[in-house]
C-alpha positions in Angstrom: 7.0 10.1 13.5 5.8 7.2 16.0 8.0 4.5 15.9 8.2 1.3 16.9 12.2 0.9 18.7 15.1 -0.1 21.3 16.0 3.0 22.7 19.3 1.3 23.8 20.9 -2.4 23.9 19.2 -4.6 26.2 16.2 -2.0 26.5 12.6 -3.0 25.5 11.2 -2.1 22.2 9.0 0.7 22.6 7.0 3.3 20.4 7.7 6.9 20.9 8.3 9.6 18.6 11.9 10.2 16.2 12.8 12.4 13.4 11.3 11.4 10.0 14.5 10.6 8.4 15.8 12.4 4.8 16.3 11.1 1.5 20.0 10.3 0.5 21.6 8.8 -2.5 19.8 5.7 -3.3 17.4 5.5 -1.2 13.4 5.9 -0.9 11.2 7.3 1.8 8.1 5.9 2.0 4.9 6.7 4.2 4.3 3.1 5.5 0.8 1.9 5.4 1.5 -1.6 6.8 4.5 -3.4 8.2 5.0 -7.1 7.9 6.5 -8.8 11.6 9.3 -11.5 11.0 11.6 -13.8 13.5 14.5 -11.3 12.6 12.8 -8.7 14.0 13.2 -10.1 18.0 16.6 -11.4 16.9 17.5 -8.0 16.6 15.9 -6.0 19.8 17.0 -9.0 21.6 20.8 -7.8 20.1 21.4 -11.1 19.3 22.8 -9.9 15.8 25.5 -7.1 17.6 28.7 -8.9 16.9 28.1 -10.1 13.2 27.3 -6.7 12.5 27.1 -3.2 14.4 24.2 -2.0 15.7 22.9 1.8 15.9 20.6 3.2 19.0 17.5 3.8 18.9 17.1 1.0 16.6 13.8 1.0 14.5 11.9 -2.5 14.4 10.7 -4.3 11.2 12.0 -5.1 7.7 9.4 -5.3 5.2 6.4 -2.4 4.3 4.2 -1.0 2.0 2.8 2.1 1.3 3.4 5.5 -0.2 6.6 7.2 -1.9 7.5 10.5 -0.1 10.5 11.1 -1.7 13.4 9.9 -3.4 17.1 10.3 -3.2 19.3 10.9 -6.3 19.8 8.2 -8.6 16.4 6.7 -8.1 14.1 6.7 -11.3 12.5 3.2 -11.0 9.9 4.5 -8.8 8.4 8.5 -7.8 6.5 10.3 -5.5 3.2 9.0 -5.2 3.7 5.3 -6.3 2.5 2.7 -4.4 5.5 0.6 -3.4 6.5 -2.8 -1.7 10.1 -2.7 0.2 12.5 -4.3 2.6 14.9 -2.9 4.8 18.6 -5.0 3.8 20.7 -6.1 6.5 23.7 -3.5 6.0 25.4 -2.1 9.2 24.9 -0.4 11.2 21.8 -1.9 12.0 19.0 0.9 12.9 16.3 2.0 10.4 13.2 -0.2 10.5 9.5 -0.2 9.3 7.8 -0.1 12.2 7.3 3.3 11.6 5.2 6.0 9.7 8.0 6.7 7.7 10.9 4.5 6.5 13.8 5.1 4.8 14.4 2.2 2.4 17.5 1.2 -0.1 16.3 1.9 -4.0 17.7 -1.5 -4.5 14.8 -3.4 -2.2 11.9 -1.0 -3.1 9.2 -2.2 -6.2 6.0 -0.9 -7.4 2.9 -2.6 -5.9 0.3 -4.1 -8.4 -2.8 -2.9 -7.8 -4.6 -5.6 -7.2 -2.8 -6.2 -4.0 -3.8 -4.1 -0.6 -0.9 -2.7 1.4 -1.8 -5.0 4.4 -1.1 -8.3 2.1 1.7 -6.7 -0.4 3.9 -6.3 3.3 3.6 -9.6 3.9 5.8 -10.7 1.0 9.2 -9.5 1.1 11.3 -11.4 3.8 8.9 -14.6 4.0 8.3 -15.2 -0.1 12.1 -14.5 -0.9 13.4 -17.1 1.8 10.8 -19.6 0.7 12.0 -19.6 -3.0 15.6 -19.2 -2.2 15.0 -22.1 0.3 12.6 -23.8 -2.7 15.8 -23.5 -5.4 17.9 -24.8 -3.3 16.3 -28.1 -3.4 15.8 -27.7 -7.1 12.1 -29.7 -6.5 11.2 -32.0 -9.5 7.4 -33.1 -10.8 6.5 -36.0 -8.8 9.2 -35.9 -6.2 8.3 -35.9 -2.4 9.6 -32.7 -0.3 9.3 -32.2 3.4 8.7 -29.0 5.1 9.5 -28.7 8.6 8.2 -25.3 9.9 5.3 -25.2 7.4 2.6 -23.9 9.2 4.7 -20.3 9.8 5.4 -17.5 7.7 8.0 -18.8 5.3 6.4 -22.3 5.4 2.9 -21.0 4.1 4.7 -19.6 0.6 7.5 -23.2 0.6 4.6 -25.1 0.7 2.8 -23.3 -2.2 6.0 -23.2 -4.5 6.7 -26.6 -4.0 3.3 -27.7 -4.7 3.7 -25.5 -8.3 6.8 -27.1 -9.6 4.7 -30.3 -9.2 6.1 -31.7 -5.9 4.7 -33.7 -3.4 4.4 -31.6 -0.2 4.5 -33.3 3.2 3.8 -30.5 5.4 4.7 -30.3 9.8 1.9 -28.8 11.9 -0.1 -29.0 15.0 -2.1 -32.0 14.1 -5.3 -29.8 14.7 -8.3 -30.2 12.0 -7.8 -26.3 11.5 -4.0 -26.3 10.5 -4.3 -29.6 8.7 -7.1 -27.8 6.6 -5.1 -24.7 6.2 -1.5 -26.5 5.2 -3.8 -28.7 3.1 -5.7 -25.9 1.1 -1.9 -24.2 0.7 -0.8 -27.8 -1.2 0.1 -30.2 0.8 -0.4 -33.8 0.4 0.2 -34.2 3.9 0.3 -33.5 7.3 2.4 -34.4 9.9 1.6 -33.8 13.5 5.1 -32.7 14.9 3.6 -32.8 18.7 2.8 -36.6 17.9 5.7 -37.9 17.7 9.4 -37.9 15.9 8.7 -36.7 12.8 11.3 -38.6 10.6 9.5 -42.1 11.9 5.7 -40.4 11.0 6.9 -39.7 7.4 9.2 -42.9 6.5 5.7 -44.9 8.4 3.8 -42.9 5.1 6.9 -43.0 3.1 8.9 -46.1 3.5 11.7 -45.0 1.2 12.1 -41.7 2.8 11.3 -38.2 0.8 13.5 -36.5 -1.6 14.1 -33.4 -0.6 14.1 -31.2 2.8 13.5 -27.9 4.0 13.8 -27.4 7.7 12.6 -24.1 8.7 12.9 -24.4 12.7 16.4 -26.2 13.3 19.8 -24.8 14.2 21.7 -27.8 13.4 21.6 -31.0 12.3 21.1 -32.9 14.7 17.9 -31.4 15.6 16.9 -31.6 12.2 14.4 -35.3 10.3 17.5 -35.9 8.5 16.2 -39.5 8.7 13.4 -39.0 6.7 15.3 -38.4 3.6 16.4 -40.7 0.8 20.0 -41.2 0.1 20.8 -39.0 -2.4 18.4 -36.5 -1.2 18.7 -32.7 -0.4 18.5 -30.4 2.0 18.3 -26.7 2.5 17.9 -24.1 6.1 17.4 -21.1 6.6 18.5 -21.1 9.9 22.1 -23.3 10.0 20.5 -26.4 10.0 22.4 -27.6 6.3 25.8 -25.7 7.7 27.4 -29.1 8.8 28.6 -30.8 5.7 29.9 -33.8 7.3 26.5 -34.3 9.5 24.7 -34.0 5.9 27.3 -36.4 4.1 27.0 -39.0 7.2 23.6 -39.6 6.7 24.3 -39.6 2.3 22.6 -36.4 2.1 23.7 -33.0 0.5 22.5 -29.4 1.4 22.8 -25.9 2.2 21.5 -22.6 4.4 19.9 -20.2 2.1 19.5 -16.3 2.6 16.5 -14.0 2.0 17.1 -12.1 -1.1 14.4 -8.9 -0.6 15.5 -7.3 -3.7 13.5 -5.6 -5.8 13.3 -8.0 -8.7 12.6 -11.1 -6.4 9.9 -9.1 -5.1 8.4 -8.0 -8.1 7.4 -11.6 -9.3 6.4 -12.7 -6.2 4.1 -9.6 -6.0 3.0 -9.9 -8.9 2.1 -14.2 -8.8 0.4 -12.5 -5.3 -1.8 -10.0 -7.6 -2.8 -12.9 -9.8 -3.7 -14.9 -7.1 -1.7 -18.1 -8.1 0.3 -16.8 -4.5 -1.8 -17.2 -1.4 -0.3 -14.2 1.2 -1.7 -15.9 4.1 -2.2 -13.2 6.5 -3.5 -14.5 9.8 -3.6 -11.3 12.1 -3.7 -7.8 11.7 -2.6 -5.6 14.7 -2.0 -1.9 14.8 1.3 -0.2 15.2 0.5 0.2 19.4 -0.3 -3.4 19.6 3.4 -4.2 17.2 4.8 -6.0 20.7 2.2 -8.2 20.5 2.6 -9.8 17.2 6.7 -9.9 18.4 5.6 -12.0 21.2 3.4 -14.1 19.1 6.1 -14.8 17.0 8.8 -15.4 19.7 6.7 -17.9 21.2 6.6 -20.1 18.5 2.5 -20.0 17.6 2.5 -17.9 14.8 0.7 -19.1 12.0 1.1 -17.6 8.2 2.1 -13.9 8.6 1.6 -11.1 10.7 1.2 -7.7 9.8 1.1 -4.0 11.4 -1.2 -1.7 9.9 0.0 1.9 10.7 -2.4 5.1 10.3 -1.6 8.5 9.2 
């Protein structure tokens, strides 16, 4: 099968060809029809993952697909050969199998029937994006009327925040470029509004719209506080990161604020309801580029440079 990999740490990803790999215990192999591209997929070929957690070589790119079951290993019987399916690759060592592939091997536990009213391009969008948005979205605990700032909104995870936010009744104040295009985008995804992050800090452009500071936070760009609009919060309010940005209790407590870094949870019953909110169309996917599996680098670079807007996906023939 072609394959999207590292050959070896510190090697470039490329595609060449590897063994289709077999069904064992638990696990599903599916003919991938499309691949959704996330952040974690340069953290890994960049190795920056190796000591939190081995790493296997040639390592396979991408966590999230849809398309086909192949087969099944024993002790699967939520899903059979021939269903149309929506899965996620788990972070458990050693890290090596991927999506970025014709064929994937995936855990039983992160693999769920696709509605049929969602294509294969859109449905691989979901997994790792939707999850950490409503993990990220709980974490808050958002209540009707309050005010909730998204910093990051105009990516991948950001799209879906915004859009769950916006359907527990929150206020959404969303970061972006400040051009009439993302404005118009962010705004038609439910946000009340729009912060040009290039413009200025943004903790002084939201308490200059809301004097007594927003309610809730999710930072979807920062590593720590300190690089984080803590500012723009209330006392009292919340925070939640999905990248370390909530870690620092006492930064957090400082400025009267509480908070925490959420995980991803890609399981199958996560993805299900998300899927299925995506089939009804009260879930926008927002899928901004479509690449095929040869042009895969691309999208990585796309997304390591910081310009990625909504989700990327690799559609893979065969």
């Amino acid at each position: 099968m072609r394959a999207l990999n590292v050959p070896a740490a510190g090697e470039q990803p490329r595609l060449s060809d590897l063994p289709v790999p077999a069904p064992v215990e638990g696990t599903v192999l599916v003919r991938v029809k499309a691949a959704g591209l996330n952040a974690l997929d340069n953290a890994l070929a960049a190795g920056m993952m190796a000591e939190m957690m081995p790493h296997a070589y040639p390592l396979i790119l991408g966590r999230d697909a849809a398309g086909v079951v192949e087969a099944v290993g024993a002790g699967v019987d939520h899903v059979a050969v021939g269903d149309a399916v929506i899965g996620h690759m788990l972070l458990v060592p050693p890290i090596q199998a991927g999506t970025l592939a014709e064929y994937a091997l995936l855990p039983a536990a992160a693999v769920t029937r696709k509605p049929a009213g969602l294509d294969f391009t859109t449905a691989a969008a979901l997994p790792l994006a939707a999850t950490a948005a409503t993990a990220a979205v709980d974490a808050v605990e958002p209540q009707p009327g309050q005010t909730v700032l998204v910093v990051g909104a105009g990516g991948g995870v950001g799209s879906y925040a915004v859009q769950l936010l916006a359907a527990r009744g929150a206020t959404v104040v969303a970061t972006g470029t400040g051009t009439a295009a993302e404005t118009s985008r962010l705004t038609a995804l439910g946000a009340t509004t729009v912060v040009d992050y290039t413009a200025g800090p943004v903790a002084e452009q939201v308490r200059a719209a809301y004097p007594d500071g927003v309610d809730a936070l999710i930072d979807l760009v920062s590593y720590t506080p300190d690089s984080a609009p803590l500012d723009a919060v209330r006392k009292g309010g919340k925070v939640a990161s999905t990248l370390g940005a909530a870690d620092d209790e006492q930064a957090l407590a400082a400025a009267g604020l509480t908070g925490t870094s959420v995980m991803a949870a890609p399981v199958r019953e996560v993805v299900a309801e998300l899927a299925e909110q995506a089939a009804a169309g009260t879930l926008k996917v927002d899928v901004t580029a479509v690449l095929p599996l040869d042009k895969a680098t691309d999208g990585l670079a796309t997304l390591a440079s910081g310009t990625a807007r909504g989700k990327i996906v690799v559609e893979i023939a065969g």
